[in-house]
N, C-alpha and C positions, 0 to 999 in steps of 0.2 A: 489753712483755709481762711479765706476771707469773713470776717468777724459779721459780715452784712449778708454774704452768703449762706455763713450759719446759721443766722438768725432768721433769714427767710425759709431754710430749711425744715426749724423747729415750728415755725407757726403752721407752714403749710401741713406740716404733718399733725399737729395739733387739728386744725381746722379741718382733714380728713377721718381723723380719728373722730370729731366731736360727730359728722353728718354721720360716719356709720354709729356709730354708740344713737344718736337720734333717731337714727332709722326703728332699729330695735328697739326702743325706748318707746316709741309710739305705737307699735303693736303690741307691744305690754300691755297699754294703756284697754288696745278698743276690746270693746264690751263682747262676749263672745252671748250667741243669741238664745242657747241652750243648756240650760244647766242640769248636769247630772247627779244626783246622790246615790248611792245604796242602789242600783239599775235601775234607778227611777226617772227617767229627765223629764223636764217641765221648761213651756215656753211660755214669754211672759203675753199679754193681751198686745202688746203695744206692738210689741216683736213681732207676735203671729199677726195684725193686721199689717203693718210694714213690710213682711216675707210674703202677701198676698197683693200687693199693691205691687209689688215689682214683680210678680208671677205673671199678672195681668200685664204689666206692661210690656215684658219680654213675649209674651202670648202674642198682645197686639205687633210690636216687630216683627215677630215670626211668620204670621199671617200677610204683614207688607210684604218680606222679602220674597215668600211663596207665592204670592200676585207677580213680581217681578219677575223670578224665573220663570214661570208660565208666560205669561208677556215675550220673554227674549228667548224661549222654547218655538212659538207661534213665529215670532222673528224669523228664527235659526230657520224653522221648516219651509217659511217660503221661500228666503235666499236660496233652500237646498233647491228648490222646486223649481224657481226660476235661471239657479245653473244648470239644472237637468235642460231644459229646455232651451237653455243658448247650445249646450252640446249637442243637441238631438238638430239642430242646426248647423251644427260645423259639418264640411264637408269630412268623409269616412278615409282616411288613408291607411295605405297595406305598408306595415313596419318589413 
């Protein structure tokens, strides 16, 4: 094997090994929101306002996307409405 081929072998593999060991390394790290002792868990103030600030915000999303399907519900039924009525116009033929 080519001494430049080997050597690009060993860093690429190096360099995939270092992003998955990183990967891992980093969810190590984050801070988990609930801590449990003795079947007791406790959330700290900052956490429980943060887990409520994003409660609210997903709330508000949720509430957009429910205006939208209604919106494209109300859509959907006139298109229906209005091919009911091109049909109800087409002449009637005996299959």
């Amino acid at each position: 094997m080519n001494k430049r081929l080997y050597w690009g072998c060993v860093i690429g593999m190096a360099l995939i090994l270092y992003a998955l060991v990183g990967g891992f390394g980093e969810s190590a790290i984050a801070k988990q929101m609930v801590e449990c002792e003795k079947g007791v868990c406790q959330i700290s103030e900052e956490d429980w306002r943060r887990f409520q600030e994003f409660h609210k915000e997903t709330r508000k999303q949720m509430a957009r996307i429910d205006q939208n399907i209604a919106a494209h519900n109300e859509a959907y039924i006139g298109l229906i409405a209005q091919l009911a009525q091109c049909q109800a116009r087409l002449p009637q033929r005996e299959v």
